[in-house]
Backbone and ligand atoms as CSV (ligand in chain L), in Angstrom:
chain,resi,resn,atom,element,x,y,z
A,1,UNK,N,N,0.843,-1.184,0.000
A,1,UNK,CA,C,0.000,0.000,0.000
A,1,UNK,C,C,0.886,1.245,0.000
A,2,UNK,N,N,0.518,2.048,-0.553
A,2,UNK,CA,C,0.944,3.870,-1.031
A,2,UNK,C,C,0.078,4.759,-0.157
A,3,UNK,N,N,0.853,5.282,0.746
A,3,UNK,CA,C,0.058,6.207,0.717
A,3,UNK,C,C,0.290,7.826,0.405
A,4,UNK,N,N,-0.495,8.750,0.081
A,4,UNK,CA,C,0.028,9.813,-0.686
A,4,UNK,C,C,-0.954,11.055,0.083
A,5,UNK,N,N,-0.100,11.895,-0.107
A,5,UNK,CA,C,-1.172,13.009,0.257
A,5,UNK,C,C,-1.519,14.283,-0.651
A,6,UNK,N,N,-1.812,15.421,-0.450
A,6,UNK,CA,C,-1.856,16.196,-1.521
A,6,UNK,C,C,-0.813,17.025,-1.890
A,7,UNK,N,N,0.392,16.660,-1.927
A,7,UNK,CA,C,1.674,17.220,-2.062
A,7,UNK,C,C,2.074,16.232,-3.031
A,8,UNK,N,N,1.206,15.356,-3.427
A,8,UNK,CA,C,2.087,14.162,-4.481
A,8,UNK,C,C,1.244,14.865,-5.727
A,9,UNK,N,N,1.803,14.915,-6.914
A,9,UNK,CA,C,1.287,15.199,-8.228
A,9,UNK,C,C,0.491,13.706,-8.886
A,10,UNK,N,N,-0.538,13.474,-9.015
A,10,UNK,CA,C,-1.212,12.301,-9.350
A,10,UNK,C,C,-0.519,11.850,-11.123
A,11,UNK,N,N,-0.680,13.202,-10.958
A,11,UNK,CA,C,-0.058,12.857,-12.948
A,11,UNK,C,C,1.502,12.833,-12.715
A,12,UNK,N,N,2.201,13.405,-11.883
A,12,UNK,CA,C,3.826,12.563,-11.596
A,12,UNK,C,C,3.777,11.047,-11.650
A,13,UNK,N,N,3.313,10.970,-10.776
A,13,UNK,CA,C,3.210,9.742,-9.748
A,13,UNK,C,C,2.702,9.187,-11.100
A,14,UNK,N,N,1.879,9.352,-12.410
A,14,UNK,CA,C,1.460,8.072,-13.337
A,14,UNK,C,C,2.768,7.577,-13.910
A,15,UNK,N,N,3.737,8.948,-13.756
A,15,UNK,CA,C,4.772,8.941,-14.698
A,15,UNK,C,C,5.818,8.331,-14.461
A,16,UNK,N,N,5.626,8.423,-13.070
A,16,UNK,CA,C,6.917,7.797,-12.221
A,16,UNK,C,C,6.526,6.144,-12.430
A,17,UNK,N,N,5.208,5.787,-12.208
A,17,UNK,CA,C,5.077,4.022,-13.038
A,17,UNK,C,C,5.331,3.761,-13.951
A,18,UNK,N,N,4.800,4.609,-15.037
A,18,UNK,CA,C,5.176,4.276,-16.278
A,18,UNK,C,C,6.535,4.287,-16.603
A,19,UNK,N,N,7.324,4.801,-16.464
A,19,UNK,CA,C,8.996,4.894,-16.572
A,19,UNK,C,C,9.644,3.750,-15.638
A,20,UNK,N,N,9.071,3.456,-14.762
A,20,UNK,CA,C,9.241,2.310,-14.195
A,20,UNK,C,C,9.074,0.949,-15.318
A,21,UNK,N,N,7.957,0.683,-16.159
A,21,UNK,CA,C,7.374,-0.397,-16.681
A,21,UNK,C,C,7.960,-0.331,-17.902
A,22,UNK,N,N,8.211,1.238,-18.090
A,22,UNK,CA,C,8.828,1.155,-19.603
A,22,UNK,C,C,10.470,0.757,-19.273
A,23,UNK,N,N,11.173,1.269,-17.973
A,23,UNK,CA,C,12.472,0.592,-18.301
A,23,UNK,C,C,12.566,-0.613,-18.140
A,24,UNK,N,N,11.416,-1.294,-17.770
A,24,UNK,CA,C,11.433,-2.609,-16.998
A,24,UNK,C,C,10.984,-4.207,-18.110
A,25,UNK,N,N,10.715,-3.165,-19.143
A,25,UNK,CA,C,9.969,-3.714,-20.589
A,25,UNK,C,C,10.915,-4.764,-20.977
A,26,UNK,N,N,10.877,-5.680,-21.317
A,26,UNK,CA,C,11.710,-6.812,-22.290
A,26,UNK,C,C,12.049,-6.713,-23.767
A,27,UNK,N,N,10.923,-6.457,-24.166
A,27,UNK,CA,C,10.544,-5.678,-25.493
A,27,UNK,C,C,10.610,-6.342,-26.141
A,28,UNK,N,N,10.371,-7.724,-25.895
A,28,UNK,CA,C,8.967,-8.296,-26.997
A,28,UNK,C,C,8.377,-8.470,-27.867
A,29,UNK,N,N,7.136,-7.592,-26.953
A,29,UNK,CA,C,6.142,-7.290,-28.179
A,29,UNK,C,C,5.764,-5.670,-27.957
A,30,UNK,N,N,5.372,-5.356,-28.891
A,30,UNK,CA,C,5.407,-3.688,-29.707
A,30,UNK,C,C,4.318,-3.068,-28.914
A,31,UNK,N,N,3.635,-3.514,-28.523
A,31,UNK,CA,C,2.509,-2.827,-27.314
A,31,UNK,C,C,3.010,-2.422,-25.912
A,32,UNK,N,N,3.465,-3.278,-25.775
A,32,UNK,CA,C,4.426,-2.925,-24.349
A,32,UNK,C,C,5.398,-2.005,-24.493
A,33,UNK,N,N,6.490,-2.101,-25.404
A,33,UNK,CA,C,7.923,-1.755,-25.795
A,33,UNK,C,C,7.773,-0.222,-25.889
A,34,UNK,N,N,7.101,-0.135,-27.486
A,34,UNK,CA,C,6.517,1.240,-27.893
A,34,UNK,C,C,5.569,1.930,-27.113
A,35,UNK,N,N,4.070,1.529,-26.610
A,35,UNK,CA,C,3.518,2.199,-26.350
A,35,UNK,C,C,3.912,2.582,-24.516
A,36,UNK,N,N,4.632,1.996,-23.581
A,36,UNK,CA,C,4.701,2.412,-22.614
A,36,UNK,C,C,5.885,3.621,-22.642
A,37,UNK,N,N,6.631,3.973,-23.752
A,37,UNK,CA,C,7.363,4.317,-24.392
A,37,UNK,C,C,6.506,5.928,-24.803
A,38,UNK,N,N,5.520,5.636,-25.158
A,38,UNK,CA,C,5.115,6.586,-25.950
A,38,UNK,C,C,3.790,7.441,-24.716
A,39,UNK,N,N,3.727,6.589,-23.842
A,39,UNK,CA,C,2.513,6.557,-22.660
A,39,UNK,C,C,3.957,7.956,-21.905
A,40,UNK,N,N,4.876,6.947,-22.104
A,40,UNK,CA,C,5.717,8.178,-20.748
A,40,UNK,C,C,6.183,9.557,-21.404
A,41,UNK,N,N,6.354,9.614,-22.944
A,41,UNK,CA,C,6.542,11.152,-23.576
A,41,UNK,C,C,5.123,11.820,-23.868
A,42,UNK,N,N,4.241,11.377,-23.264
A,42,UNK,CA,C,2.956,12.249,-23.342
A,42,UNK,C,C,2.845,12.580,-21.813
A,43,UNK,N,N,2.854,11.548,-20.844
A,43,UNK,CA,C,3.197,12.169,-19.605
A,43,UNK,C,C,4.118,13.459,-19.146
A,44,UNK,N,N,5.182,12.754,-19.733
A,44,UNK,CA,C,6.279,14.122,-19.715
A,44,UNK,C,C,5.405,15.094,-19.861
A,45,UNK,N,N,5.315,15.223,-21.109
A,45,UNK,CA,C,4.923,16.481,-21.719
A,45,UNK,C,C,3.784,17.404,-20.794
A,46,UNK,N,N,2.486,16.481,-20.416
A,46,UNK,CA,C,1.663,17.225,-19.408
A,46,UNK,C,C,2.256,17.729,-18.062
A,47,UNK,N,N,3.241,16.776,-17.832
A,47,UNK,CA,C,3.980,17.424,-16.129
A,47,UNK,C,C,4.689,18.796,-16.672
A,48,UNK,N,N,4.991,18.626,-18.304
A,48,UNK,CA,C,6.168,19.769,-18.300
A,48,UNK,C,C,5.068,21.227,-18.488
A,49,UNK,N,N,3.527,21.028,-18.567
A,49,UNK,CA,C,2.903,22.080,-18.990
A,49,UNK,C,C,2.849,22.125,-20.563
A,50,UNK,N,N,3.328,20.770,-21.059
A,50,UNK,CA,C,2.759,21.444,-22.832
A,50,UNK,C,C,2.099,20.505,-23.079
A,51,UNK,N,N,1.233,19.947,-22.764
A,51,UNK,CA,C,0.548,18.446,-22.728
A,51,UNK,C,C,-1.065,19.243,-23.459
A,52,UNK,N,N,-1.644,18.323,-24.633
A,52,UNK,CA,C,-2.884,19.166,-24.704
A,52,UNK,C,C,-3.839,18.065,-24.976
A,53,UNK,N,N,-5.082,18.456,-25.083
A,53,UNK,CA,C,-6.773,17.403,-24.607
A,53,UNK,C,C,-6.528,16.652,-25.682
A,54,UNK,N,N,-5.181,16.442,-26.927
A,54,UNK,CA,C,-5.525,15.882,-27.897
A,54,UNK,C,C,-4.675,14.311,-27.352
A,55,UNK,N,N,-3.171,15.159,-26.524
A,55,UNK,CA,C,-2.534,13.958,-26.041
A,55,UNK,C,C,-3.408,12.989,-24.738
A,56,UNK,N,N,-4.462,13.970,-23.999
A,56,UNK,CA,C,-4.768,13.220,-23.136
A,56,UNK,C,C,-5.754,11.879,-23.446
A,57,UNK,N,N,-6.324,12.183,-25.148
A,57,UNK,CA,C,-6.876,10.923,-25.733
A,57,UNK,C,C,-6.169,10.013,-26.178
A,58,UNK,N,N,-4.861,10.522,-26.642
A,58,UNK,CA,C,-4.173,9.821,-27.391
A,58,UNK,C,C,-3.937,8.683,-25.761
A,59,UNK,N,N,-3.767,9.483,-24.566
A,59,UNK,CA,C,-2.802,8.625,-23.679
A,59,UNK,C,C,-4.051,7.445,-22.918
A,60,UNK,N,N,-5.213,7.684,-23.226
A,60,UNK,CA,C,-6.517,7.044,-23.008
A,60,UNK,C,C,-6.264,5.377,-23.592
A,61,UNK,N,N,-6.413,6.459,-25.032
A,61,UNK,CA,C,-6.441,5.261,-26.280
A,61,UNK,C,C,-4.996,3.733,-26.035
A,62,UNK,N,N,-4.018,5.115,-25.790
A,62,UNK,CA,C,-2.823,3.768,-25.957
A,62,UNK,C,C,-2.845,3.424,-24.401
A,63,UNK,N,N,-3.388,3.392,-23.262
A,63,UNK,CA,C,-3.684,2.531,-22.151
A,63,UNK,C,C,-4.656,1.301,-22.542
A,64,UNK,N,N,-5.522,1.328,-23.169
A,64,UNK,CA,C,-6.549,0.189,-23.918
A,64,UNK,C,C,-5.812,-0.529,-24.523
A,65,UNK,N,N,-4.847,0.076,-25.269
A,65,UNK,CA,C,-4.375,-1.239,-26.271
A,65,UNK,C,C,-3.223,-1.757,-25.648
A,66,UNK,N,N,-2.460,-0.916,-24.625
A,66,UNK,CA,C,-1.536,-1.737,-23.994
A,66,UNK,C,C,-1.882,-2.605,-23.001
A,67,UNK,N,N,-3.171,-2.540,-22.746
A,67,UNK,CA,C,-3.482,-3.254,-21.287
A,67,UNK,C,C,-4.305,-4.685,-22.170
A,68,UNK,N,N,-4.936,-4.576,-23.646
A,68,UNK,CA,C,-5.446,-5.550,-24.482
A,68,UNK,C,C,-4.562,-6.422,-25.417
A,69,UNK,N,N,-3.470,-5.491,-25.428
A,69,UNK,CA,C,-2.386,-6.700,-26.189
A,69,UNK,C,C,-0.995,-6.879,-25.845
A,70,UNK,N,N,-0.668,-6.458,-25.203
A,70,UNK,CA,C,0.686,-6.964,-24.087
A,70,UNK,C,C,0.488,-8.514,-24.068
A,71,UNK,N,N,1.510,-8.891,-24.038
A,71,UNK,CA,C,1.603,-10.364,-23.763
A,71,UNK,C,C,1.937,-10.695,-22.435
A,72,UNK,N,N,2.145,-10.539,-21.441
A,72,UNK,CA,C,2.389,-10.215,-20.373
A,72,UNK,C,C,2.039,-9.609,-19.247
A,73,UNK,N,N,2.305,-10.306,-17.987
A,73,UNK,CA,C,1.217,-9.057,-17.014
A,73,UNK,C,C,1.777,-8.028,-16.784
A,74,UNK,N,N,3.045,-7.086,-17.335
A,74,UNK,CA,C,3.970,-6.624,-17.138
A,74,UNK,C,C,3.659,-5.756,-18.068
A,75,UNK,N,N,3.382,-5.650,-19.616
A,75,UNK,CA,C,2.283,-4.739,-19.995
A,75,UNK,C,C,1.055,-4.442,-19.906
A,76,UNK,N,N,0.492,-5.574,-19.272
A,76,UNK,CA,C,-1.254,-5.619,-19.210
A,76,UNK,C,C,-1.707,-4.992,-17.691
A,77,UNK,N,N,-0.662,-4.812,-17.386
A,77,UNK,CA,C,-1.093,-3.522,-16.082
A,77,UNK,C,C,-0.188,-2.578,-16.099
A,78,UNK,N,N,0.824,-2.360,-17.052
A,78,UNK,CA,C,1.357,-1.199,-17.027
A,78,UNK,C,C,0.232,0.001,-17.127
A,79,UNK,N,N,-0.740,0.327,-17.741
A,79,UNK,CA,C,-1.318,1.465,-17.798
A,79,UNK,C,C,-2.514,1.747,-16.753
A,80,UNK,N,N,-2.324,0.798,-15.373
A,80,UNK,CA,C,-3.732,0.747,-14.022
A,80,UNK,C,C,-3.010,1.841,-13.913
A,81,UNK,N,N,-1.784,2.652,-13.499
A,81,UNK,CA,C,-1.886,4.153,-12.707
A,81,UNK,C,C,-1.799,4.970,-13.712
A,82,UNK,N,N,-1.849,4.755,-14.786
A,82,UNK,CA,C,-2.401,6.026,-15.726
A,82,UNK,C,C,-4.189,5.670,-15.367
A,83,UNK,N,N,-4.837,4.568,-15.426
A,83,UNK,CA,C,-6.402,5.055,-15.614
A,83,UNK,C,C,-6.457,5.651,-14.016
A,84,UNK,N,N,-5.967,4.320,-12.814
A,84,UNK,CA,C,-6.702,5.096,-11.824
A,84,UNK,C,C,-6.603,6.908,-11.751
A,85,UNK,N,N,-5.509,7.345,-11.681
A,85,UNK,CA,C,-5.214,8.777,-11.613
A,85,UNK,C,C,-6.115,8.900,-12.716
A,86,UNK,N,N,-6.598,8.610,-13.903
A,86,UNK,CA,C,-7.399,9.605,-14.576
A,86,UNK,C,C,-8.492,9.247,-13.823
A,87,UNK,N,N,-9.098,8.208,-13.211
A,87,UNK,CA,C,-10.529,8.042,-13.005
A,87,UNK,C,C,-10.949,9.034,-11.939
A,88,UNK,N,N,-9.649,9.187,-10.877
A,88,UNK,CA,C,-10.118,9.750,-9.434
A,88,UNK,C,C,-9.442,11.052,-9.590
A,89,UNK,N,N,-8.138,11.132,-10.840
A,89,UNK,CA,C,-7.840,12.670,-10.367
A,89,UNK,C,C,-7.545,13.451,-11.437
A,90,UNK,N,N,-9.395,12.821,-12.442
A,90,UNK,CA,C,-8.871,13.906,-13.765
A,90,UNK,C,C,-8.026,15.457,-13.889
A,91,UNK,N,N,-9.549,15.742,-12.557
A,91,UNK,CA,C,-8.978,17.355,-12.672
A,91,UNK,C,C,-7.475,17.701,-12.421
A,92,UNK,N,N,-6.453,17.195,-12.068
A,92,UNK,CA,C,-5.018,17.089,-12.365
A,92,UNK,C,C,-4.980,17.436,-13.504
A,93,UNK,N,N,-4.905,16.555,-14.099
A,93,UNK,CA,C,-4.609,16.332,-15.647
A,93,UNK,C,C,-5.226,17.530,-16.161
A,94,UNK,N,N,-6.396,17.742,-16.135
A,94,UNK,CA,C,-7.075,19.223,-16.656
A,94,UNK,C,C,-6.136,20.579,-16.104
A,95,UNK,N,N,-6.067,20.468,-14.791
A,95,UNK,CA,C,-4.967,21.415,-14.641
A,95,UNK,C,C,-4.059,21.753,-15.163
A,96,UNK,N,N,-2.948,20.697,-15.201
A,96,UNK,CA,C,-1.834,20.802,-16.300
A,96,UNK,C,C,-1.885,21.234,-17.218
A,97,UNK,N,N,-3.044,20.622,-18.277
A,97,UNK,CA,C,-3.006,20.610,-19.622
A,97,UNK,C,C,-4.084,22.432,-19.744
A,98,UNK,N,N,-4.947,22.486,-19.119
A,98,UNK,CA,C,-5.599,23.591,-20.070
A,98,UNK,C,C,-5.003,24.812,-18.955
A,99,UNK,N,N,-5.012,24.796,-17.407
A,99,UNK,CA,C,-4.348,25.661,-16.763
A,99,UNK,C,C,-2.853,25.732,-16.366
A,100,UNK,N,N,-2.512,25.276,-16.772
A,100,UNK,CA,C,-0.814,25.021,-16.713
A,100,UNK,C,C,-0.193,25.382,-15.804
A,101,UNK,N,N,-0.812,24.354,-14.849
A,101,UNK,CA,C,-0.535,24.545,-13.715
A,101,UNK,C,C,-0.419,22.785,-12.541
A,102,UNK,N,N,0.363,22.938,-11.979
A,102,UNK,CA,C,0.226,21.825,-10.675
A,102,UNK,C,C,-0.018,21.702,-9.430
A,103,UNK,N,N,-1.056,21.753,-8.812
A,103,UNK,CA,C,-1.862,21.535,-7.846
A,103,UNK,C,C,-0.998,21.472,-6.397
A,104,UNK,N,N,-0.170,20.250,-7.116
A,104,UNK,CA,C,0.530,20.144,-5.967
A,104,UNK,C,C,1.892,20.427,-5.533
A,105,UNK,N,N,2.172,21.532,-6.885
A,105,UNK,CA,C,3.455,22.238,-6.945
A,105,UNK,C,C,4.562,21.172,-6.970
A,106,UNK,N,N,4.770,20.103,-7.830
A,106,UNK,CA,C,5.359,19.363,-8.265
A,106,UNK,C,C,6.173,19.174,-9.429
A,107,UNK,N,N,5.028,19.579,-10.239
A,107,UNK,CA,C,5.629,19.449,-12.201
A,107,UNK,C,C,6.627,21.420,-11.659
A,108,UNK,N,N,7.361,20.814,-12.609
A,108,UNK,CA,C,7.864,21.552,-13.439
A,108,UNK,C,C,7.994,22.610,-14.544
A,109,UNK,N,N,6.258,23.578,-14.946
A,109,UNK,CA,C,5.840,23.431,-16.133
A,109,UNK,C,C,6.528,24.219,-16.712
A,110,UNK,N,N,7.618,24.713,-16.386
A,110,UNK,CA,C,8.586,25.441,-17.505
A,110,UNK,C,C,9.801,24.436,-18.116
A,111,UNK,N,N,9.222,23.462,-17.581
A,111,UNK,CA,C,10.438,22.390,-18.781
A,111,UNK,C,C,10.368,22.018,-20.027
A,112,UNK,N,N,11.504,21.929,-20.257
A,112,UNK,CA,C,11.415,22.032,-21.951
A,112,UNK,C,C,11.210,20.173,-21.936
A,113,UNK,N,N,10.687,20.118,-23.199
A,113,UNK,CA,C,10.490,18.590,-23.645
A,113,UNK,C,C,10.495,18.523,-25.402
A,114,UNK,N,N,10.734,17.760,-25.660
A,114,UNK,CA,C,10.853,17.275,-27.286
A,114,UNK,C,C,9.380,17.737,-27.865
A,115,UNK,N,N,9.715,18.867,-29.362
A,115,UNK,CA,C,9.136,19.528,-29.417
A,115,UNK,C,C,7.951,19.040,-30.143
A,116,UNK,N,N,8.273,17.642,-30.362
A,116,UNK,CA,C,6.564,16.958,-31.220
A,116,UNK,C,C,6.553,16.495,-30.234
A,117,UNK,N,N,4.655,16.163,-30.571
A,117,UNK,CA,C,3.504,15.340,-29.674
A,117,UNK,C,C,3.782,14.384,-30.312
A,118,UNK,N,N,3.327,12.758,-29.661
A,118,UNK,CA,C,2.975,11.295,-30.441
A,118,UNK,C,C,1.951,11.911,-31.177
A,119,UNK,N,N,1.119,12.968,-30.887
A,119,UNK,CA,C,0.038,13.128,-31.741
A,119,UNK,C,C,0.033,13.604,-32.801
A,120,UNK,N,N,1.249,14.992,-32.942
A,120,UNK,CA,C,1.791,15.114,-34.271
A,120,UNK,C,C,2.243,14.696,-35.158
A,121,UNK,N,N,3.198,13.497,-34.120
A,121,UNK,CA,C,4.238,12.444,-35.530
A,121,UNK,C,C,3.106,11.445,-35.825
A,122,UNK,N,N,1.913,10.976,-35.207
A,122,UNK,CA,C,0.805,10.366,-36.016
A,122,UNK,C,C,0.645,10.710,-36.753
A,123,UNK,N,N,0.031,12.404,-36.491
A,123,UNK,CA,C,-0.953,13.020,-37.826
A,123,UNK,C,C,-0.111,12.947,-39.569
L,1,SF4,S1,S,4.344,-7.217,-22.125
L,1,SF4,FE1,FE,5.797,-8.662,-21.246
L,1,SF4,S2,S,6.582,-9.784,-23.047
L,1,SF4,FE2,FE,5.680,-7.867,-23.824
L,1,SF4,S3,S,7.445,-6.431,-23.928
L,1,SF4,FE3,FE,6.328,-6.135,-21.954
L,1,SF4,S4,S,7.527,-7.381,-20.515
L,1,SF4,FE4,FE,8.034,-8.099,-22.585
């Protein structure tokens, strides 16, 4: 058990798992490898303050498919602390992304980060 209080950034704290699962990856298979990969430069990006409502679908979408095709329980729960934190602490995430801001004075949001979205190098 974790326990946290309101001094922890919920959207850190997804990031800090995910970077966990992504270094922890075998790499496999391409759901795990790539997308926990691609789960933690959209994270970044919202802790850093440049995160926008397009990445927070994108980071929706690729939790579904990593948690549906991972071969492994090692991808197939890599993305539980990205949903729980979205389920219980959207408004985080809304913070970041449309007020650019952190709640719990954690992020960073004047950090620089790599200047495409996954959502751009999709488009
Ligand atoms: S889900 Fe399992 S098998 Fe697939 S890359 Fe991750 S750790 Fe390796």
């Amino acid at each position: 058990m974790i326990v946290m209080d309101d001094t922890s950034c919920m959207v850190n704290v997804a990031r800090f798992f995910i970077e966990f699962c992504m270094t922890e990856s075998c790499g496999k298979c391409i759901p795990c490898r790539a997308g926990t990969a691609q789960m933690h430069t959209l994270l970044t990006r919202i802790c850093a303050g440049h995160g926008t409502m397009d990445d927070l679908d994108l980071l929706v979408e690729l939790c579904a498919t990593v948690k549906e095709t991972s071969l492994c329980g090692l991808g197939q729960t890599a993305p539980n602390p990205v949903l729980s934190t979205l389920k219980y602490f959207k408004h985080e995430y809304i913070d970041h992304i449309v007020h650019k801001r952190c709640p719990a004075g954690v992020c960073n949001m004047e950090a620089p980060v790599a200047a495409e979205s996954p959502v751009e190098v999709l488009a």
